[in-house]
C-alpha positions in Angstrom: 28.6 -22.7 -40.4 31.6 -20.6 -40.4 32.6 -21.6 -36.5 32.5 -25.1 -37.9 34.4 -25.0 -40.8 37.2 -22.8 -38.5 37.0 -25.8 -36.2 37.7 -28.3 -39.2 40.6 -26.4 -40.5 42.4 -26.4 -37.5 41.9 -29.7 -36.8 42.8 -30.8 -40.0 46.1 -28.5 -39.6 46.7 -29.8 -36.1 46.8 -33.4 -37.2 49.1 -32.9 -40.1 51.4 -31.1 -37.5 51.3 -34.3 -35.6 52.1 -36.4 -37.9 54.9 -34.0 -38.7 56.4 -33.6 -35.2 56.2 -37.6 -34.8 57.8 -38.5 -38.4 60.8 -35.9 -36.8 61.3 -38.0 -33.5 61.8 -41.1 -34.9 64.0 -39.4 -37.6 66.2 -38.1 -34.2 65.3 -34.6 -34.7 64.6 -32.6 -31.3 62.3 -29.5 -31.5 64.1 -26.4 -30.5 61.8 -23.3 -31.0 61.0 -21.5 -28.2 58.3 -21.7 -26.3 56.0 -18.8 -24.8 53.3 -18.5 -22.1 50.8 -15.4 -23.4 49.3 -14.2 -20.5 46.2 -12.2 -19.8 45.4 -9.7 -17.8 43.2 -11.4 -15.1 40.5 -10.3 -12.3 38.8 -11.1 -9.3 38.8 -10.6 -5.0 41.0 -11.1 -2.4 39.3 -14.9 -1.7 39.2 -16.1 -5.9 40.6 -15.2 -9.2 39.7 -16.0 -13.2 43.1 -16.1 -14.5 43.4 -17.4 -18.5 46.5 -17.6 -20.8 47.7 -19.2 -24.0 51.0 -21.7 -23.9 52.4 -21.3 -27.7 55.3 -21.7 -29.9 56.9 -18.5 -30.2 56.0 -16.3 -32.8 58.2 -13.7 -32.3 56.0 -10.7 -32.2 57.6 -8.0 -30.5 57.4 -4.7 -32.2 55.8 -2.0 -30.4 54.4 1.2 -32.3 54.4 -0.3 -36.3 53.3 2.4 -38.6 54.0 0.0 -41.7 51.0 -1.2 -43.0 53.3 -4.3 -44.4 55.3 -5.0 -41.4 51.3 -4.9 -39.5 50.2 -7.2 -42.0 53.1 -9.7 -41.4 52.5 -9.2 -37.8 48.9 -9.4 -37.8 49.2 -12.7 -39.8 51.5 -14.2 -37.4 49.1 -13.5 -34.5 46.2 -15.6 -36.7 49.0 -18.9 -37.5 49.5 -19.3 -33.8 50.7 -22.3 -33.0 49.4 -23.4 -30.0 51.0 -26.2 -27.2 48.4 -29.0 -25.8 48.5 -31.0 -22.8 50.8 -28.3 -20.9 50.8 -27.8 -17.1 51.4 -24.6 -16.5 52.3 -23.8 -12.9 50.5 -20.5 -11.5 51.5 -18.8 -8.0 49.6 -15.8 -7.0 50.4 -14.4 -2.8 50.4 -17.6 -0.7 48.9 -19.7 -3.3 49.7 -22.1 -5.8 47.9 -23.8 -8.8 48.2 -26.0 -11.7 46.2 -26.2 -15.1 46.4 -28.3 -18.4 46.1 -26.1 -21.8 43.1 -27.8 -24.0 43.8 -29.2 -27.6 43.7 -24.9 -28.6 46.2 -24.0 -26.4 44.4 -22.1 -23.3 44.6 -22.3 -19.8 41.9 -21.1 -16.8 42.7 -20.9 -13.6 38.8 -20.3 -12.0 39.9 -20.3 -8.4 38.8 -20.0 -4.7 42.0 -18.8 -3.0 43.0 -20.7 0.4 45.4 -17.6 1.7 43.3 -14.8 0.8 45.5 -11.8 -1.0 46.3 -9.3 1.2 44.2 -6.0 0.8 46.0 -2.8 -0.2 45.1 0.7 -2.0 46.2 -0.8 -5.8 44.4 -2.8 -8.5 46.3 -5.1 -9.8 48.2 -8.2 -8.1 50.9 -10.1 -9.6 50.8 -13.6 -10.4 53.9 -16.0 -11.7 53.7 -18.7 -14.1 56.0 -21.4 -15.4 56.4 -24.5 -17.2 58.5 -27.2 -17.1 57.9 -29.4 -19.8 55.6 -29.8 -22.8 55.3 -33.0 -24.8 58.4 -34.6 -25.5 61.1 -31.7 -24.0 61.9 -30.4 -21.2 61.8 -26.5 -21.0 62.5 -23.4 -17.8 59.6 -20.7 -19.3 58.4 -18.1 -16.7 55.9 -15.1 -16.5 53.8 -13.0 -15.2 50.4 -12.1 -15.1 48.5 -8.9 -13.6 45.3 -9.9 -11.5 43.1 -7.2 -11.0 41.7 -6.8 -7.5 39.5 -3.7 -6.8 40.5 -2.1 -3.4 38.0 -1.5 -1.2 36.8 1.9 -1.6 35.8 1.1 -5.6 32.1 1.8 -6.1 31.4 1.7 -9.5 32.7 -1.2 -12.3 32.9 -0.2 -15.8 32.3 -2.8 -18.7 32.8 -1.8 -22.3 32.7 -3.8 -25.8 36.4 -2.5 -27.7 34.6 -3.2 -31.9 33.5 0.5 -32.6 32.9 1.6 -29.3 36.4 2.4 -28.1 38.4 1.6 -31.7 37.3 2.3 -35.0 36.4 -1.1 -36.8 33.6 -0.3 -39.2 31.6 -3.2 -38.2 28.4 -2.4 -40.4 30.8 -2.1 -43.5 29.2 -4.0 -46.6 30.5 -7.6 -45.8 32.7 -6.5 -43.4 35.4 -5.6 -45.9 36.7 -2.7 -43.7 36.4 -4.8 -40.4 39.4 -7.5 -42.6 41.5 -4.0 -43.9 41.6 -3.0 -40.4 42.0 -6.1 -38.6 44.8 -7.5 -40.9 46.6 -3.7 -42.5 46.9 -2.1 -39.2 49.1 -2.1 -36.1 47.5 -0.8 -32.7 49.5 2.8 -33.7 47.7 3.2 -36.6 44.0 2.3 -35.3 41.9 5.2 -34.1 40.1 5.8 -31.1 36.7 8.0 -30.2 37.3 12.1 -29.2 36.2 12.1 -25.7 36.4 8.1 -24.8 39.9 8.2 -23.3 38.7 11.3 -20.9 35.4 9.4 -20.4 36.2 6.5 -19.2 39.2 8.0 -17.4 36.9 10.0 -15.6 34.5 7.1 -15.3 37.6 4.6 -13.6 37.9 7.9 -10.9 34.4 8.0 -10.0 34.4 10.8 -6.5 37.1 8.7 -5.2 39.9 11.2 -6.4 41.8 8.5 -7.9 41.6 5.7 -10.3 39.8 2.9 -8.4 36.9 1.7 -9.9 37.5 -1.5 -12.3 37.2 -1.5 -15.9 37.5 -3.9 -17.7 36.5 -4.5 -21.7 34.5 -7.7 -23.5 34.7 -8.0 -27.2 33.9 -10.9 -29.2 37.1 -10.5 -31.4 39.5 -13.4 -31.1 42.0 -14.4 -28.5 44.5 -14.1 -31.0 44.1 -10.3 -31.1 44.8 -9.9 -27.2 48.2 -8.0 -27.5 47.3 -5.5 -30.3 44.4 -4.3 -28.0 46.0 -4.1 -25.1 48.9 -2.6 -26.8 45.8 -0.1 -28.3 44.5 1.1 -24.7 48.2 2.4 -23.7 48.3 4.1 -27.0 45.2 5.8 -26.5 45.6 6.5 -22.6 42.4 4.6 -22.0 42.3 3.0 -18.6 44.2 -0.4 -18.2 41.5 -3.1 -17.8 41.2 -7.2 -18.2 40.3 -7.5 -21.9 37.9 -11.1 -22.4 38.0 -11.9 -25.8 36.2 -15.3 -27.4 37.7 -18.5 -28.3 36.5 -19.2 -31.7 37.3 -23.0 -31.5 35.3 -24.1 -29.1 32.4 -26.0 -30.7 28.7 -25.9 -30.1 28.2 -28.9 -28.1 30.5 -27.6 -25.1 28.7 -24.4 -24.5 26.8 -24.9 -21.3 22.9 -25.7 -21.8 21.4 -22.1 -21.9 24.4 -20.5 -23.4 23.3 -16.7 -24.0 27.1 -16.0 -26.0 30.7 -15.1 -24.9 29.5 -11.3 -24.4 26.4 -12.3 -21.9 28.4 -14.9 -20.4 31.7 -12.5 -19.6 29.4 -9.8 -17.9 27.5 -11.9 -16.4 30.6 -13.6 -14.3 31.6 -10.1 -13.4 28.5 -9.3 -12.2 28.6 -12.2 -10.1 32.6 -11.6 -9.3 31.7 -8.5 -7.3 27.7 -8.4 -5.9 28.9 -4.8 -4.0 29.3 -2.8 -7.5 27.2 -1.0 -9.7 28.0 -1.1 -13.4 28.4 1.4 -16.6 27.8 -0.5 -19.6 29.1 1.1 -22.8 28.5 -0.2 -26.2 27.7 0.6 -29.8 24.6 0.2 -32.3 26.3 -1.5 -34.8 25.6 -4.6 -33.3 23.5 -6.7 -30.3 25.1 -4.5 -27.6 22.4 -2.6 -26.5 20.0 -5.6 -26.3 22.8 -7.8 -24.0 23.2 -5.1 -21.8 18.9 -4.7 -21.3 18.9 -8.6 -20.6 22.2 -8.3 -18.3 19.9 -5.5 -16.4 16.5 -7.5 -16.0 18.7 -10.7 -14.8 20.1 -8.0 -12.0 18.1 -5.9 -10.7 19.5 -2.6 -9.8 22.9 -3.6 -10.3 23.3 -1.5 -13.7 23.8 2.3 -13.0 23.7 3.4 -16.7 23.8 2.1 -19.8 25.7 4.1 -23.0 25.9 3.3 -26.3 27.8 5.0 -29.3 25.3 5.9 -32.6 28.0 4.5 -35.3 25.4 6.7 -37.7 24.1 3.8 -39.8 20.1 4.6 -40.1 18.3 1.5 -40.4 20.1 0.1 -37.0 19.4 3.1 -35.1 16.1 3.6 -36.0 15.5 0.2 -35.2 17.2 0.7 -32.1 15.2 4.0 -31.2 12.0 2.2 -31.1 13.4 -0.7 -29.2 14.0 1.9 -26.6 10.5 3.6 -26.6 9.0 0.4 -26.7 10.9 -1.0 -24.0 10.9 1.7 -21.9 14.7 1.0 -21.2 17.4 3.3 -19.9 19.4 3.2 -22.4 21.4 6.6 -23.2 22.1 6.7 -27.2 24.8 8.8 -27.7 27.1 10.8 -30.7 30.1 11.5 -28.9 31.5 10.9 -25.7 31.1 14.0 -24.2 27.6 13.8 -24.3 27.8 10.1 -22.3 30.2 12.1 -19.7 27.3 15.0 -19.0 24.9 12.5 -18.1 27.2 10.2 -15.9 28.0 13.3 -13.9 24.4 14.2 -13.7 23.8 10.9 -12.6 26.8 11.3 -9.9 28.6 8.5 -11.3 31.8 10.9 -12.0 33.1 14.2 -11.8 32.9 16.4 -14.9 35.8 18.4 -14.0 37.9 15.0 -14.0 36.4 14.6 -17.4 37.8 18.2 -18.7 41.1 17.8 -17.0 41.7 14.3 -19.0 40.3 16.0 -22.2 42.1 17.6 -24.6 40.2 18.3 -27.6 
C-alpha cells in the first residue's frame, strides 16, 4: 500500500514537471541547472561487472562532516526531492571495454555485464570505471565520472555481507511506529550517527582474514533507499569500517516488474553475490530487529556450504529475540546471536575465519 501510493506521488510529480519543462520550451526558455551522474560503488570479476548509478539534476549536496541537525535536515531533504533525468545514455568505460545504458523513468542505470577484454588481475580491490554523458532530453551537456568496481584479487577467501539498519548504524528500527527510524533518518548527518563498539575492528579483522592484508570483499545490503547512498558511504569512512559496494532498494519499482518468485531486494542482492563469486565462502551479519536472520537461513539451504557463519546483533527487544531463540532451536540453524561485537569476533577466530589479534590491533575500546 505504501510502495503504491510512493509510486503515484511521484508519478503525479513527474508529470506535472513535464508539463512544466514543455510550457518553458515553447516559451524559449533553455534549462540550465547542472546535471550530475551519482555513481555507486560497483562489483564483480575480471570477465563481468554489476555497475548501477543515478543521472540527476544537481542538488548540490556537498558538505562533508555536518554536526547541524538543521543544515542535516535541509540536506537530508534534498537527498529525498531528487530530481531524477529519464531516457539518458550514459556512456561507461571500464579497462578495454566500453558500454552504454538508458536511465529508466526513476533515473537509474545498470550496467550487468560480461566483459569482452577481461580486467587485468592485480593485488587491489577496486577498479576504476569512467562515465559520461552527452546529452539528455532537449540539451546538450560534457558530464564525466567515475565509478570504483570492486574486483577481489585472487588470494580472497572469505566474502563478507552485512545489512547497515542497526547492525552497523544505530537506526532504532523496532521504535514504536518507527518514530526514531524518521528522527534519525531525516535530523542527522553521517557525523552525527553512531556506530556498534567492536563492529569497525570486526569487520576490519573479518576483510583481513589470514591473508595479512585487507582482501576479502565486503560489501553491505540494506533495504533503505537509493537516495540515502552518499550519507552511508560517507558513514563507513567516518567509522573506519571497511569500504564495500553498498546495494540499496529502489522503492519505485512496482510489483508487477519484480521477477516471478521474487524473494525481496535483500534475498535477491545476496543471492547475485553468491552467484558473482562460486569460489567464496560468506559471513553474513545482521540484526534481530528484523527478517535478517531468516534471509540469511534461506540464502544457506539454497547454497549449500557456501555460508561459513552466520552473526546477528540482539537489538535487546524481548519478544523478537525470544521468538528468534526458538526459531534457532527449532531449526537447528547456525546462527550465532550475539550482544556485542567482540563476542562475534571470538567465534570467527575460533572458527579460523580471522585473526583475533588483527581484531585487538583495530580495537580501541
Amino acid at each position: 500500500m505504501k510502495r503504491a501510493l510512493f509510486r503515484t506521488l511521484r508519478l503525479i510529480r513527474r508529470a506535472f514537471s513535464e508539463l512544466w519543462q514543455s510550457a518553458k520550451l515553447l516559451l524559449g526558455f533553455r534549462p540550465r541547472w547542472p546535471v550530475v551522474i551519482a555513481t555507486y560503488r560497483g562489483y564483480g570479476r575480471p570477465d563481468w561487472i554489476s555497475l548501477r548509478g543515478r543521472v540527476l539534476k544537481d542538488r548540490r549536496i556537498l558538505a562533508r562532516n555536518i554536526n547541524s541537525r538543521w543544515r542535516a535536515l535541509i540536506h537530508n531533504y534534498r537527498r529525498f526531492n531528487s530530481r531524477e533525468i529519464p531516457d539518458v545514455q550514459v556512456n561507461v568505460q571500464i579497462g578495454a571495454n566500453t558500454f552504454h545504458a538508458v536511465t529508466d523513468e526513476e533515473g537509474y542505470f545498470l550496467i550487468g555485464q560480461a566483459l569482452p577484454a577481461p580486467l587485468p588481475v592485480h593485488d587491489g580491490q577496486w577498479q576504476a570505471a569512467n562515465l559520461s554523458i552527452g546529452a539528455i532530453p532537449g540539451r546538450h551537456v560534457d558530464v564525466q565520472a567515475k565509478a570504483a568496481v570492486l574486483v577481489p584479487p585472487p588470494d580472497a577467501s572469505l566474502g563478507i555481507i552485512s545489512d547497515i539498519d542497526d547492525t552497523v548504524l544505530k537506526t532504532d528500527v523496532t521504535s514504536i511506529l518507527k518514530l526514531k527510524v524518521i528522527y534519525h533518518t531525516m535530523m542527522k548527518s553521517a557525523a552525527l550517527r553512531q556506530s556498534f563498539g567492536a563492529a569497525p575492528a570486526f569487520y576490519q579483522a573479518l576483510q583481513w582474514g589470514k591473508a595479512g592484508r585487507p582482501v576479502n570483499p565486503v560489501f553491505y545490503v540494506s533495504n533503505s533507499p537509493w537516495n540515502l547512498y552518499d550519507l552511508l558511504e560517507e558513514f563507513l569512512v567516518v567509522n573506519n569500517l571497511p569500504a564495500g559496494p553498498i546495494l540499496l532498494r529502489d522503492f519505485g519499482i512496482p510489483y508487477q516488474d519484480r521477477p516471478a518468485g521474487f524473494k525481496g531486494h535483500k534475498h535477491a542482492s545476496i543471492s547475485q553475490i553468491f552467484w558473482t563469486y562460486p569460489a567464496l565462502r560468506f559471513v553474513l551479519i545482521g540484526d534481530s530487529g528484523e527478517k535478517d536472520p531468516y534471509i540469511y537461513r534461506s540464502i544457506a539451504e539454497e547454497f549449500p556450504g557456501r555460508v561459513a557463519a552466520i552473526y546477528i546483533r540482539d537489538v535487546r527487544a524481548r519478544r523478537r529475540t525470544r521468538r528468534l531463540a526458538r526459531y534457532i532451536r527449532e531449526t537447528s540453524a547456525d546462527i550465532k546471536l550475539v550482544q556485542n561485537y567482540t563476542q562475534a569476533a571470538k567465534d570467527a577466530a575460533f572458527r579460523g575465519l580471522m585473526q583475533w589479534d588483527v581484531f585487538e590491533q583495530f580495537h580501541h575500546p
